[in-house]
Backbone and ligand atoms as CSV (ligand in chain L), in Angstrom:
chain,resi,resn,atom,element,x,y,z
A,1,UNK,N,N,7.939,-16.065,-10.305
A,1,UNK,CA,C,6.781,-15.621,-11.098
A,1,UNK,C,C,7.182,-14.456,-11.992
A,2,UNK,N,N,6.656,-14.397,-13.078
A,2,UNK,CA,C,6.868,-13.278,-14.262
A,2,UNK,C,C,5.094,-12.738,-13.912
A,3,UNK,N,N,5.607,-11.536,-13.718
A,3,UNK,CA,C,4.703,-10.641,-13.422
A,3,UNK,C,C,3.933,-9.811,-14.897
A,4,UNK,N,N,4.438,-10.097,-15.691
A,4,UNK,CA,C,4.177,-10.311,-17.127
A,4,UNK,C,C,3.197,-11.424,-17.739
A,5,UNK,N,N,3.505,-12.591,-17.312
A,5,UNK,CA,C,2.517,-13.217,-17.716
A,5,UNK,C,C,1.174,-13.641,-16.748
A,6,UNK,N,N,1.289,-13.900,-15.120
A,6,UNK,CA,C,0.273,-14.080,-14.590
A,6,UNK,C,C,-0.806,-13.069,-14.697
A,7,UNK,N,N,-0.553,-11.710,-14.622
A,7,UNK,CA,C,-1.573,-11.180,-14.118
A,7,UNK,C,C,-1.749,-10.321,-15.697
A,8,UNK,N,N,-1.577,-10.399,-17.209
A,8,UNK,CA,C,-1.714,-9.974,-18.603
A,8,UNK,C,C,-3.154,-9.855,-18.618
A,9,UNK,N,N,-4.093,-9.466,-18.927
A,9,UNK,CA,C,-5.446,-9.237,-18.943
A,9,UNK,C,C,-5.588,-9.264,-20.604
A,10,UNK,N,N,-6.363,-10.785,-21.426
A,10,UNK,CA,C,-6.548,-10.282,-22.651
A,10,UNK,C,C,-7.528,-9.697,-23.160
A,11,UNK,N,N,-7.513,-8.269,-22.869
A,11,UNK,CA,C,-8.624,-7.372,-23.041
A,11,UNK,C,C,-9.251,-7.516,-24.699
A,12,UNK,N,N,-8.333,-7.507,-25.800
A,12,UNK,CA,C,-8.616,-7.637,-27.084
A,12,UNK,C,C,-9.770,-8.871,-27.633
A,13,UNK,N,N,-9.115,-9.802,-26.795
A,13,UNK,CA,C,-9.909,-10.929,-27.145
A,13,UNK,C,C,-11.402,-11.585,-26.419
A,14,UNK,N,N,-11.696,-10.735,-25.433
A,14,UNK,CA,C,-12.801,-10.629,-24.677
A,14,UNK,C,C,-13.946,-10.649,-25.700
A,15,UNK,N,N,-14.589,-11.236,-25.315
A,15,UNK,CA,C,-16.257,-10.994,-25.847
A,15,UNK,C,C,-17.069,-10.114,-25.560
A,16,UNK,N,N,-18.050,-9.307,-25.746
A,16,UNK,CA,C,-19.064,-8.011,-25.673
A,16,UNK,C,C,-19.662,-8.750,-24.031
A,17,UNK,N,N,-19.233,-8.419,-22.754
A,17,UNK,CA,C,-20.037,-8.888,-21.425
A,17,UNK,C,C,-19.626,-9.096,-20.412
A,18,UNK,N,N,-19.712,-9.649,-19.548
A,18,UNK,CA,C,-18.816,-9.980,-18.239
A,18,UNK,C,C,-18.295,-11.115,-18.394
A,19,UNK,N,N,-17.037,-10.755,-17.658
A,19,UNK,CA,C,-15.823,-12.104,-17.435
A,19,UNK,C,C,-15.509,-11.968,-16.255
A,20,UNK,N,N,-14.828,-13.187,-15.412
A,20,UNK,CA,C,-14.528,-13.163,-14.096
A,20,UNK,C,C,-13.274,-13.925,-13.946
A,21,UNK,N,N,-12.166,-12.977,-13.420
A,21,UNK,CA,C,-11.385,-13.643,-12.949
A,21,UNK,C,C,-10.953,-13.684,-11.722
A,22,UNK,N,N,-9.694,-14.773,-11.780
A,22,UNK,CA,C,-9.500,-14.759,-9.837
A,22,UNK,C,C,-7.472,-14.836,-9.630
A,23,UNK,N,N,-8.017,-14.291,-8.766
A,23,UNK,CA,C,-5.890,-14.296,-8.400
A,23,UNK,C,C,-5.398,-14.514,-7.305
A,24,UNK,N,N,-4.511,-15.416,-6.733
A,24,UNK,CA,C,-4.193,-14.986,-5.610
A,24,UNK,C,C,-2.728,-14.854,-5.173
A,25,UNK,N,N,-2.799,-13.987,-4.427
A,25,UNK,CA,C,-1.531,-12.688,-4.148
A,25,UNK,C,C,-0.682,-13.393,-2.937
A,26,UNK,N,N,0.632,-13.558,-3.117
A,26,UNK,CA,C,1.249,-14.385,-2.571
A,26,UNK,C,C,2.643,-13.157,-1.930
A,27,UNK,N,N,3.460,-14.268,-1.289
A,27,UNK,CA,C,5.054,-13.643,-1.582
A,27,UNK,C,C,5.740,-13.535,-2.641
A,28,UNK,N,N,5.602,-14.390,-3.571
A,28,UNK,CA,C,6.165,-14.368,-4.677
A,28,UNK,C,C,5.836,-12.942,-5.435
A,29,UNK,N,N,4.243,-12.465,-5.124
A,29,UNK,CA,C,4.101,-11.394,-6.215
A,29,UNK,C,C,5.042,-10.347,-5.496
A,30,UNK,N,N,4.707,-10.376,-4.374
A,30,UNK,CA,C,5.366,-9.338,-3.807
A,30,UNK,C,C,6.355,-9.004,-3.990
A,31,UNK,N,N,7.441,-9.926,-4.240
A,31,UNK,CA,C,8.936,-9.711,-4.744
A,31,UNK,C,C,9.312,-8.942,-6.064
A,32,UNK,N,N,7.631,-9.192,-6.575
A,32,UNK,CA,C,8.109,-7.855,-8.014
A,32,UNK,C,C,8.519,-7.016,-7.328
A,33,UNK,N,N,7.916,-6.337,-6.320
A,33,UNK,CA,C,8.015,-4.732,-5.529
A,33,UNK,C,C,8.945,-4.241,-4.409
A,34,UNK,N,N,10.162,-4.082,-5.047
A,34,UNK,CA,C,11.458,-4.442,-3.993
A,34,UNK,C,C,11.326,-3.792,-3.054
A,35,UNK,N,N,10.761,-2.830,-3.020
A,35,UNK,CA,C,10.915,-1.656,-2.112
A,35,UNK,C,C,9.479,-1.897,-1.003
A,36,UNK,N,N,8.406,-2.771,-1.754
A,36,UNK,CA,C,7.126,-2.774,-1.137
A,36,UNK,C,C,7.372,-3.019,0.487
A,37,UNK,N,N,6.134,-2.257,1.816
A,37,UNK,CA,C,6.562,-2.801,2.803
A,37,UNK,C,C,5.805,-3.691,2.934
A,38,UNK,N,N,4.969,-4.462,2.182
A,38,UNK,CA,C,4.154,-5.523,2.574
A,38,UNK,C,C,5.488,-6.610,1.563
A,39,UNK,N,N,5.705,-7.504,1.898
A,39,UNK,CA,C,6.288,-8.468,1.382
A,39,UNK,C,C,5.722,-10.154,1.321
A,40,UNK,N,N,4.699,-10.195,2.890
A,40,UNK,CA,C,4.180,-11.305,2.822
A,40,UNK,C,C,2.662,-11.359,2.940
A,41,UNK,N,N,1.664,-12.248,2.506
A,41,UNK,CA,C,0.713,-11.982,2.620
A,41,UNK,C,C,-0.170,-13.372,1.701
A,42,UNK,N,N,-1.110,-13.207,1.746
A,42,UNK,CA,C,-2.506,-13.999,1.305
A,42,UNK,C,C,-3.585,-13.209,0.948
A,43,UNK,N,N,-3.683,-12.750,-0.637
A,43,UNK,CA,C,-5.151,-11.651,-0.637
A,43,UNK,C,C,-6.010,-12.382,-2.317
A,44,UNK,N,N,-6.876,-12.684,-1.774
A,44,UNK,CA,C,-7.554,-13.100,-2.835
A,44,UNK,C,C,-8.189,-12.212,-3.702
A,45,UNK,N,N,-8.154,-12.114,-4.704
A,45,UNK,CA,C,-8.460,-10.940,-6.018
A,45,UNK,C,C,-9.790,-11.115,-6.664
A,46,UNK,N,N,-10.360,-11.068,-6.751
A,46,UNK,CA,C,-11.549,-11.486,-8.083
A,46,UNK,C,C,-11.743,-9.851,-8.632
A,47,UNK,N,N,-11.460,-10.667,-10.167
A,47,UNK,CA,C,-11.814,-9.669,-11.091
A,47,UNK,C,C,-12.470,-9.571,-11.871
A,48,UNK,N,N,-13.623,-8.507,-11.818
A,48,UNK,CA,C,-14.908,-8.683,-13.121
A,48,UNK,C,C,-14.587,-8.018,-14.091
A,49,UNK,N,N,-14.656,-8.343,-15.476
A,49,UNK,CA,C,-14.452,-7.488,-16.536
A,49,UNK,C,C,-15.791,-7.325,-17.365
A,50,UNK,N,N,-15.794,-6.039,-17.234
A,50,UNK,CA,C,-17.573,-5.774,-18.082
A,50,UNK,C,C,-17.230,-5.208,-19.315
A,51,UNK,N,N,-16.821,-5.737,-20.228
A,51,UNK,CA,C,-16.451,-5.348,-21.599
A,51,UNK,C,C,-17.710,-4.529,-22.693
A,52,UNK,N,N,-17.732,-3.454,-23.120
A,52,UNK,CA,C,-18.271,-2.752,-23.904
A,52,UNK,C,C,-17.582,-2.830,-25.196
A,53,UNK,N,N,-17.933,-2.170,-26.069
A,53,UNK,CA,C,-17.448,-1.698,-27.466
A,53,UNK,C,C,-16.306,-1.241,-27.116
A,54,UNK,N,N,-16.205,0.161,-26.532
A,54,UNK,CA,C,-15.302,1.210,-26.782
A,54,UNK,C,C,-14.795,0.962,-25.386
A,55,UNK,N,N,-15.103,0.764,-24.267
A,55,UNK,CA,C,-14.626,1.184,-22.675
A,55,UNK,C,C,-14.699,-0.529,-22.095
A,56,UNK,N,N,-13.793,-0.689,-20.802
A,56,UNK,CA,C,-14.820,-1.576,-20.360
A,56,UNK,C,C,-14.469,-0.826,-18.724
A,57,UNK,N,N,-15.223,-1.846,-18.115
A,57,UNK,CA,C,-15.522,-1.933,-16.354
A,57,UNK,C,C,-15.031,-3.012,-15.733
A,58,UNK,N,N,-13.547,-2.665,-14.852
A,58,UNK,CA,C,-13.170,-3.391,-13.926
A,58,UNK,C,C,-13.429,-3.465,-12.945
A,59,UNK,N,N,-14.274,-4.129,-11.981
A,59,UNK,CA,C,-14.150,-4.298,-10.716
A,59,UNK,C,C,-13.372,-5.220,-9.637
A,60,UNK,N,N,-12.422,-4.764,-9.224
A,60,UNK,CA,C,-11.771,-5.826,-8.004
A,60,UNK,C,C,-12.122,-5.823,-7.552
A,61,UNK,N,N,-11.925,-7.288,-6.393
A,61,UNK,CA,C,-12.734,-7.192,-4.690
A,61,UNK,C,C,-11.345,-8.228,-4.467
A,62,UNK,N,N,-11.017,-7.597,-3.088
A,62,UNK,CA,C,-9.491,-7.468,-2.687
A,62,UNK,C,C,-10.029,-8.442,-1.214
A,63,UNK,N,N,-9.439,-9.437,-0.812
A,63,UNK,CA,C,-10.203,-9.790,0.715
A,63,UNK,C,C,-9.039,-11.046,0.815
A,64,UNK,N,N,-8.236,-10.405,2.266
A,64,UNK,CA,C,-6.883,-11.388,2.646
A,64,UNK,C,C,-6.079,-10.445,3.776
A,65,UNK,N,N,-5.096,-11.228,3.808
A,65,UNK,CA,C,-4.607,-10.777,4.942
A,65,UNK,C,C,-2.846,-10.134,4.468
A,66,UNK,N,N,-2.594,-9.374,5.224
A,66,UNK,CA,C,-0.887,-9.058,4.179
A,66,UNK,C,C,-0.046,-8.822,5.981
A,67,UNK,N,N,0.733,-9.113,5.644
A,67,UNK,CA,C,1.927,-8.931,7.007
A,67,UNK,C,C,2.665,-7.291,7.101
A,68,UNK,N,N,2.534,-6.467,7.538
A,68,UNK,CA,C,2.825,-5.512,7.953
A,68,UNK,C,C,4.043,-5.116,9.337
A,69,UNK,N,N,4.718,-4.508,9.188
A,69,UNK,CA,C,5.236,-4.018,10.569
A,69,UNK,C,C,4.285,-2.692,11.325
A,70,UNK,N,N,4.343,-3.326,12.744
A,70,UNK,CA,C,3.427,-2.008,13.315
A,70,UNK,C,C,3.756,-1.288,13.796
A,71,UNK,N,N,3.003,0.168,13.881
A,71,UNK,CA,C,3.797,1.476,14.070
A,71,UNK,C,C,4.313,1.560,15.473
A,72,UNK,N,N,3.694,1.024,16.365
A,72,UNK,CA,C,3.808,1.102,17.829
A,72,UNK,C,C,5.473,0.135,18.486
A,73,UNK,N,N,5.085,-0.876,17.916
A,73,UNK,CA,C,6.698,-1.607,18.044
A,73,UNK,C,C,7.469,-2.202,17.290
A,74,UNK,N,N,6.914,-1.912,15.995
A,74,UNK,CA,C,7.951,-2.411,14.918
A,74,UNK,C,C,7.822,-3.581,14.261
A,75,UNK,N,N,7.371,-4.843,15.561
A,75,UNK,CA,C,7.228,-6.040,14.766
A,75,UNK,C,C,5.815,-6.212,13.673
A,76,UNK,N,N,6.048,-7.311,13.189
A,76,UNK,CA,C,5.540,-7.819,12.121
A,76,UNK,C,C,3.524,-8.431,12.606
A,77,UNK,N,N,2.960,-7.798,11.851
A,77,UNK,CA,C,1.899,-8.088,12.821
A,77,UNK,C,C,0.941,-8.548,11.657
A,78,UNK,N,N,-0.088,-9.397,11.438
A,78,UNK,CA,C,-1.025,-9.597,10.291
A,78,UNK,C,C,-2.480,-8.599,10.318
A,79,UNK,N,N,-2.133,-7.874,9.023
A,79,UNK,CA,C,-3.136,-6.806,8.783
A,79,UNK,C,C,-4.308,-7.404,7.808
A,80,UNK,N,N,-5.770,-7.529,8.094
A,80,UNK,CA,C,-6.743,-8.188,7.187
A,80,UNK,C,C,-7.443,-7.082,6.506
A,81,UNK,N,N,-7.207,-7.188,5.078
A,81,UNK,CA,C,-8.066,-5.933,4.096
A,81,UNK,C,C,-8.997,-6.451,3.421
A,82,UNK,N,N,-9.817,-5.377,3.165
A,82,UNK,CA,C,-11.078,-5.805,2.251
A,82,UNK,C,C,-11.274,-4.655,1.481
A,83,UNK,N,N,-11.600,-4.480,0.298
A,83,UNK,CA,C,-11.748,-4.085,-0.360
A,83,UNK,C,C,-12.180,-3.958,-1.860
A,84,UNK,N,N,-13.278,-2.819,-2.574
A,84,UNK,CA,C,-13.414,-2.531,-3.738
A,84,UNK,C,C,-13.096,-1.763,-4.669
A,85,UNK,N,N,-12.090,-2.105,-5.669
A,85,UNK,CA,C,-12.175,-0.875,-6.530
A,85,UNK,C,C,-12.836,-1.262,-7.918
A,86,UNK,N,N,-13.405,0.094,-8.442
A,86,UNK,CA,C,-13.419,-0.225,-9.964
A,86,UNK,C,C,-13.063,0.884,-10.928
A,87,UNK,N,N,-12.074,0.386,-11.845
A,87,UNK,CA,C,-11.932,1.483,-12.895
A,87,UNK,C,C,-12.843,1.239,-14.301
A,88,UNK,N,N,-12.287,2.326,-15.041
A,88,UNK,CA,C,-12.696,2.296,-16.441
A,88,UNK,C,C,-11.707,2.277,-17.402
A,89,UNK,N,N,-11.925,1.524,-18.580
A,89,UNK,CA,C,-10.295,1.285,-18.860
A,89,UNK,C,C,-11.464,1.787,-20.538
A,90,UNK,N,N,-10.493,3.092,-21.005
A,90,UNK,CA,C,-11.059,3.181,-22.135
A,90,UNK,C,C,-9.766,3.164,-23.303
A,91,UNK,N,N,-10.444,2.960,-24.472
A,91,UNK,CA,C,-9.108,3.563,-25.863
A,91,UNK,C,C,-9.024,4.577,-25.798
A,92,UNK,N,N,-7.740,4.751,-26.291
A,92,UNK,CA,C,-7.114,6.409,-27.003
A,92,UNK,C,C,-5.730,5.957,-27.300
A,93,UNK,N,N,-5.066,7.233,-27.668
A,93,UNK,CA,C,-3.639,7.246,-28.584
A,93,UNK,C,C,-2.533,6.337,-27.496
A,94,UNK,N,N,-2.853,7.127,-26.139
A,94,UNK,CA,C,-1.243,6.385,-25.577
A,94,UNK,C,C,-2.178,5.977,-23.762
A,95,UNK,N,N,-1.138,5.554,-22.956
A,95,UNK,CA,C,-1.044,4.941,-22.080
A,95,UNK,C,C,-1.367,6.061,-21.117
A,96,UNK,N,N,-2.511,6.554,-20.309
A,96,UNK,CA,C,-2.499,7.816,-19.528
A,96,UNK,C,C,-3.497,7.226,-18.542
A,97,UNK,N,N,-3.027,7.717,-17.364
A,97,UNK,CA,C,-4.219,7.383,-16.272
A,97,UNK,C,C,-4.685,9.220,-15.953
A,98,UNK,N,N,-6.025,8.894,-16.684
A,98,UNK,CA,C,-6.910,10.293,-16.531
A,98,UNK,C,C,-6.711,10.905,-15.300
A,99,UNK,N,N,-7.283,9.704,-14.603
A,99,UNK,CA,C,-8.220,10.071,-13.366
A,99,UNK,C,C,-8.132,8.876,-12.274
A,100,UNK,N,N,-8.101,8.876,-11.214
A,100,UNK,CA,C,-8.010,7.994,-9.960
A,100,UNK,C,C,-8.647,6.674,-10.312
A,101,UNK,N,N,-9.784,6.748,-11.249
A,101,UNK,CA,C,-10.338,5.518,-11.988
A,101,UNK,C,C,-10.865,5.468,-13.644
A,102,UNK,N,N,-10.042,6.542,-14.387
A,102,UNK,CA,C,-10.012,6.056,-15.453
A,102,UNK,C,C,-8.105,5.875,-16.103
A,103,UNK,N,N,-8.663,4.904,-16.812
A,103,UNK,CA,C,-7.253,4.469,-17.290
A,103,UNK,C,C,-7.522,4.468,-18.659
A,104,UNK,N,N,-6.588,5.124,-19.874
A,104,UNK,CA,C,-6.750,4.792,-21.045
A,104,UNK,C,C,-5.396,4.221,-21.613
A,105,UNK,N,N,-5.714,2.796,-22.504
A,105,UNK,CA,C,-4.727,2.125,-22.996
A,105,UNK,C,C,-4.960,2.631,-24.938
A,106,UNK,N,N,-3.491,2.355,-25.579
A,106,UNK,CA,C,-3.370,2.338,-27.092
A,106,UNK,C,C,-5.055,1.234,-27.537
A,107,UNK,N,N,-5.429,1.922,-28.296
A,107,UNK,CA,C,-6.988,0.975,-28.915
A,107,UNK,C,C,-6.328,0.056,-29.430
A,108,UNK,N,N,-4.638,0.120,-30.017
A,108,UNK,CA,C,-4.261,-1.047,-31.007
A,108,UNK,C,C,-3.787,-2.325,-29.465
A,109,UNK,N,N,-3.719,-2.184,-28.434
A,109,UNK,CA,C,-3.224,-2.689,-27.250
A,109,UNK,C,C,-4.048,-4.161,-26.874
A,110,UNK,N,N,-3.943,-5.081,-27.262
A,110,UNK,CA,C,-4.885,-6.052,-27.072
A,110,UNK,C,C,-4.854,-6.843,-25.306
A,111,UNK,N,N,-3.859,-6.378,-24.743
A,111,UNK,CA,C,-3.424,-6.883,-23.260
A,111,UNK,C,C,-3.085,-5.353,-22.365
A,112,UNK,N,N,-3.550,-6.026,-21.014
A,112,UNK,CA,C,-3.173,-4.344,-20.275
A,112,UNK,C,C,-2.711,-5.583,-19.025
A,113,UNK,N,N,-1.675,-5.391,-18.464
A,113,UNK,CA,C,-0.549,-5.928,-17.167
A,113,UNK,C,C,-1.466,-5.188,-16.048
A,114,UNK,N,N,-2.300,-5.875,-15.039
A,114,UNK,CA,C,-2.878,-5.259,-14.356
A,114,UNK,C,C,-2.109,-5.552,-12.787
A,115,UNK,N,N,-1.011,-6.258,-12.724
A,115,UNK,CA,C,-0.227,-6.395,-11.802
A,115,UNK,C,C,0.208,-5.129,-10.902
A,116,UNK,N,N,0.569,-4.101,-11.537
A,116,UNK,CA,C,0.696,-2.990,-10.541
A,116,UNK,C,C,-0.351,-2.090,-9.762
A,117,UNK,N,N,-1.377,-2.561,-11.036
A,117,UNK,CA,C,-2.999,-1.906,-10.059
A,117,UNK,C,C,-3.090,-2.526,-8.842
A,118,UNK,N,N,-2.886,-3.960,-9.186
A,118,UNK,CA,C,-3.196,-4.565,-7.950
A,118,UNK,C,C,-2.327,-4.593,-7.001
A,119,UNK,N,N,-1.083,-4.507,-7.135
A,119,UNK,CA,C,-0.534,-3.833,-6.207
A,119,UNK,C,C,-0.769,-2.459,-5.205
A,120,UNK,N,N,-0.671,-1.587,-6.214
A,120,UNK,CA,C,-1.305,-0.448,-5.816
A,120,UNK,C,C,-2.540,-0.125,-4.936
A,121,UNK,N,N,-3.481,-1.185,-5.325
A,121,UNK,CA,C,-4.783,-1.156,-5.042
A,121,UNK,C,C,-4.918,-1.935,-3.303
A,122,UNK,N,N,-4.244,-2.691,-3.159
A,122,UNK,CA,C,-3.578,-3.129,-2.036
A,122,UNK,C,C,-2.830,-2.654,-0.703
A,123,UNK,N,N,-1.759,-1.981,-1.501
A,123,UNK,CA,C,-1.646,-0.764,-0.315
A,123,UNK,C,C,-2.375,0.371,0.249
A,124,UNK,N,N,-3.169,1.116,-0.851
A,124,UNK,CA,C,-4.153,1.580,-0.702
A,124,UNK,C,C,-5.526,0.895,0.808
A,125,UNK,N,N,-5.473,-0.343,0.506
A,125,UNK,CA,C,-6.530,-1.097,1.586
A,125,UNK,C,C,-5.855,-1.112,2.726
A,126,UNK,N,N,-4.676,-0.523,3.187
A,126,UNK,CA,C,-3.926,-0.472,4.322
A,126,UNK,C,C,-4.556,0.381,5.052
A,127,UNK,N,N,-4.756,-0.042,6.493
A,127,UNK,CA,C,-5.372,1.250,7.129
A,127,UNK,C,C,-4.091,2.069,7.745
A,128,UNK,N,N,-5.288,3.508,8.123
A,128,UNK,CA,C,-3.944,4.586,8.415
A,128,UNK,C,C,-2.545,4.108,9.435
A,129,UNK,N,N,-3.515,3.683,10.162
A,129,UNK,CA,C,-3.123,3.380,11.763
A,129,UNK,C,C,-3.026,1.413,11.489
A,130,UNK,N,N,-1.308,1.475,11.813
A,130,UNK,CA,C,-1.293,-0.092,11.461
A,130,UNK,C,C,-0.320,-0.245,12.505
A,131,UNK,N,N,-1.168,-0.919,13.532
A,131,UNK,CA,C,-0.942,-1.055,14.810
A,131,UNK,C,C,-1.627,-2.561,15.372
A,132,UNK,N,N,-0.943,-3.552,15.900
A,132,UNK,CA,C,-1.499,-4.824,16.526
A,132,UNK,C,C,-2.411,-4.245,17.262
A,133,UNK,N,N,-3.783,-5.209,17.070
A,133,UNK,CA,C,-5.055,-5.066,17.107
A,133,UNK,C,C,-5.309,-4.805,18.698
A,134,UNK,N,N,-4.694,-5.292,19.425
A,134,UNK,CA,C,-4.725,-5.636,20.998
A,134,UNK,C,C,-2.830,-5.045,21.384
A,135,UNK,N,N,-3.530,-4.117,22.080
A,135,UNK,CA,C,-1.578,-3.627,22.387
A,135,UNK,C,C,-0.982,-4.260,23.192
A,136,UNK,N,N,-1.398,-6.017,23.669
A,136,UNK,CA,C,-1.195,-6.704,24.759
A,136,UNK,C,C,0.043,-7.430,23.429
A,137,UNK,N,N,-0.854,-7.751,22.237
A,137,UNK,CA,C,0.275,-8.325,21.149
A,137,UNK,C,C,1.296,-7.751,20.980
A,138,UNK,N,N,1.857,-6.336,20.938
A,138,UNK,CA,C,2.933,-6.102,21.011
A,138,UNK,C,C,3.961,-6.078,21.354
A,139,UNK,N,N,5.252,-5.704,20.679
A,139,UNK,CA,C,6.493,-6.814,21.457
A,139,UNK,C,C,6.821,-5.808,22.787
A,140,UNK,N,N,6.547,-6.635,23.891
A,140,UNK,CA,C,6.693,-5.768,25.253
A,140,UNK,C,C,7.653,-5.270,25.534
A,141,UNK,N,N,9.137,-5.698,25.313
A,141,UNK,CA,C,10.100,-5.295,25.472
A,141,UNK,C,C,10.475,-3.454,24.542
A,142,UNK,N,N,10.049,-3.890,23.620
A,142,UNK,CA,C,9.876,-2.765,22.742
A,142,UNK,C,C,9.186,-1.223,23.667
A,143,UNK,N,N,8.085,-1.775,24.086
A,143,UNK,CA,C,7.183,-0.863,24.263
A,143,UNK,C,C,7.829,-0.233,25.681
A,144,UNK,N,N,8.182,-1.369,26.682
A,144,UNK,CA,C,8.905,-0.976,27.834
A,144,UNK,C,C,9.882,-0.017,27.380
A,145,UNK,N,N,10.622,-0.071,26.657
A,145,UNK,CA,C,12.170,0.880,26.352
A,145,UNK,C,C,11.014,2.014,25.593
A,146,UNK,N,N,10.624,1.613,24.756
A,146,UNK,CA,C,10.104,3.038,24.605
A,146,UNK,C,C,9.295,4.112,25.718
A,147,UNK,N,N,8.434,3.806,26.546
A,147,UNK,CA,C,8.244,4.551,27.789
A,147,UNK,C,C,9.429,4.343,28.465
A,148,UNK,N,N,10.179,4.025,28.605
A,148,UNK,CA,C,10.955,4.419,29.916
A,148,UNK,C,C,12.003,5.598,28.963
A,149,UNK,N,N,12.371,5.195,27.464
A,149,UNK,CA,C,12.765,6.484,27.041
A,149,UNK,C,C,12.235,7.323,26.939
A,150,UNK,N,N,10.994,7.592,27.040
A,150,UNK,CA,C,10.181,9.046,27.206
A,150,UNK,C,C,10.386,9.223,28.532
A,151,UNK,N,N,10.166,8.832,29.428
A,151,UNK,CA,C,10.107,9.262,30.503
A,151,UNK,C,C,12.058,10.039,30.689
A,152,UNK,N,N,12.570,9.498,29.949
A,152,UNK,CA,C,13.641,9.878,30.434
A,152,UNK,C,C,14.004,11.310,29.588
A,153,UNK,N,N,13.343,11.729,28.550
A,153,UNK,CA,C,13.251,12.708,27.462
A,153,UNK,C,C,12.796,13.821,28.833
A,154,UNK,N,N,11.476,13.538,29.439
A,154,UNK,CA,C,10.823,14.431,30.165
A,154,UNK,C,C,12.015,14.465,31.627
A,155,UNK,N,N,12.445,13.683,31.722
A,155,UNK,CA,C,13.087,14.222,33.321
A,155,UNK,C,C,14.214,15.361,33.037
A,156,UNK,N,N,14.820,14.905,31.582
A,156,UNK,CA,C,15.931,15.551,30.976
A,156,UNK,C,C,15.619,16.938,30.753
A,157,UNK,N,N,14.641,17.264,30.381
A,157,UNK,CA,C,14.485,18.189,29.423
A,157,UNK,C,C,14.383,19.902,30.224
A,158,UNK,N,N,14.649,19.511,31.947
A,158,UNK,CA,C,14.617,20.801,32.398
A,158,UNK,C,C,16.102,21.585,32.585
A,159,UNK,N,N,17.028,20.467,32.508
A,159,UNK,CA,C,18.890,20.603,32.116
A,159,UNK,C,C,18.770,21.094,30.447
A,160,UNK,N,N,19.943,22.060,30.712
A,160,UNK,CA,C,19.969,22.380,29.111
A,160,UNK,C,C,21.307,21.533,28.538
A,161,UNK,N,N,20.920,21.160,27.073
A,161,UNK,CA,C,21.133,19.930,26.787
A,161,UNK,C,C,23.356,21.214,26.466
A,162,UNK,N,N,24.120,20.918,27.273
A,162,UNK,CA,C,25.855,21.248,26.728
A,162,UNK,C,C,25.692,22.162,25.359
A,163,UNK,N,N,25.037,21.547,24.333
A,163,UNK,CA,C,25.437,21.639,22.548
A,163,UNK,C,C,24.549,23.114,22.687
A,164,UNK,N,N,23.598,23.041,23.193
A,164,UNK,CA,C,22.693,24.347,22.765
A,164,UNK,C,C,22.846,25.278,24.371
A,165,UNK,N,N,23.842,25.612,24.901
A,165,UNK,CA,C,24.371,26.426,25.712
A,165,UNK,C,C,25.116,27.805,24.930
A,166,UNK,N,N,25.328,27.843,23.772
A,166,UNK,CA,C,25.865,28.514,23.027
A,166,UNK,C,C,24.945,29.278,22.494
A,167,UNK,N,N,23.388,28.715,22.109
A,167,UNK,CA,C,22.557,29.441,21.713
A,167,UNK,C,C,21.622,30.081,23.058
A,168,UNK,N,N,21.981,29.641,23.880
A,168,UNK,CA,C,21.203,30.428,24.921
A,168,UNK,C,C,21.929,31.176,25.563
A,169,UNK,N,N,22.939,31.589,25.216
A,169,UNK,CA,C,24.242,32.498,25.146
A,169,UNK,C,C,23.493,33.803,24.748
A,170,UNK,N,N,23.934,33.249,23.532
A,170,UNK,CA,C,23.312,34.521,21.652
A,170,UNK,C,C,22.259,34.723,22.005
A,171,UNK,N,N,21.360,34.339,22.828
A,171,UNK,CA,C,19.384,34.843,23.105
A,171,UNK,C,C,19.861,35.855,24.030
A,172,UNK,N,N,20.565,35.148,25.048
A,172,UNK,CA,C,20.803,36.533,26.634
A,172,UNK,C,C,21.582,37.837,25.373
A,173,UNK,N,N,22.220,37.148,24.696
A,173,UNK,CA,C,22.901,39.106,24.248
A,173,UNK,C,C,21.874,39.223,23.598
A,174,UNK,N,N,20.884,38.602,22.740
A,174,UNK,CA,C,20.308,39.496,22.379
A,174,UNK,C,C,19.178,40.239,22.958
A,175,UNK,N,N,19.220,39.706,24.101
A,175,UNK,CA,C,17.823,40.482,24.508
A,175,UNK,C,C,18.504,41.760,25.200
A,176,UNK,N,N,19.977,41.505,25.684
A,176,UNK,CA,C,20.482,42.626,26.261
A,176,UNK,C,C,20.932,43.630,25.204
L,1,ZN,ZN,ZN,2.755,-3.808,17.905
């Protein structure tokens, strides 16, 4: 996919009112975003465009599911988002995002690439805490080594660890 042409918005050629479009967000888009940690997923887009004279009004509504790794054991777990945003996309001289929801494009600009909003707008719908829903789903083995390495942090931790014997050296002179 050319991320250039699917998601081009022809703002210029719009008519004075609402338009509706629809998208849906795959792996493929994802691969624009090399670095993205969502890579796989299913999120359906609809986009309203409320075209004015001078400004118009975007509203997305974001509702799908994206594959995530979870914080608790690492594996790959399916995260379901929902979500609304809407900006304001007005003219002026150059390309500046005002404000968290205004965006201004060149007035001579007849197309605006809304592919990275929606990207953006996506991760954003991630919740803080992205953790399998039921901690029974998580990969057990994982979770086992991780408590039994804590537990082993705490049995340790009343031995002083060889490396920092040197600094508890330098504390006794200095207190003497
Ligand atoms: Zn998990």
């Amino acid at each position: 996919m050319k991320a250039g042409n699917d998601y081009i918005l022809p703002i210029a050629g719009l008519s004075i009112g609402y338009h509706d479009f629809e998208y849906e967000i795959d792996e493929k888009f994802f691969e624009n975003f090399e670095f993205s940690e969502v890579q796989k997923g299913c999120v359906k887009v609809n986009l309203n465009v409320e075209k004015h004279e001078r400004e118009s009004i975007l509203t997305f509504n974001f509702a799908g599911n994206v594959f995530i790794a979870c914080d608790r054991c690492n594996d790959e777990y399916e995260q379901p988002i929902e979500n609304e945003v809407v900006i304001y996309l007005k003219y002026g001289h150059e390309y500046e995002e005002e404000s968290d929801d205004v965006i201004v494009i060149p007035s001579e600009e007849g197309e605006f690439d809304i592919s990275s909003l929606i990207y953006e707008y996506i991760i954003l719908s991630l919740p803080i805490h992205r953790v399998h829903q039921d901690i029974n789903d998580c990969n057990q083995e994982v979770i086992e080594y991780l408590e039994s390495a804590a537990n082993q942090v705490v049995e340790e931790s009343d031995e002083i660890d060889p490396r920092w014997k040197c600094l508890e050296e330098l504390k006794e002179k200095d207190i003497n």
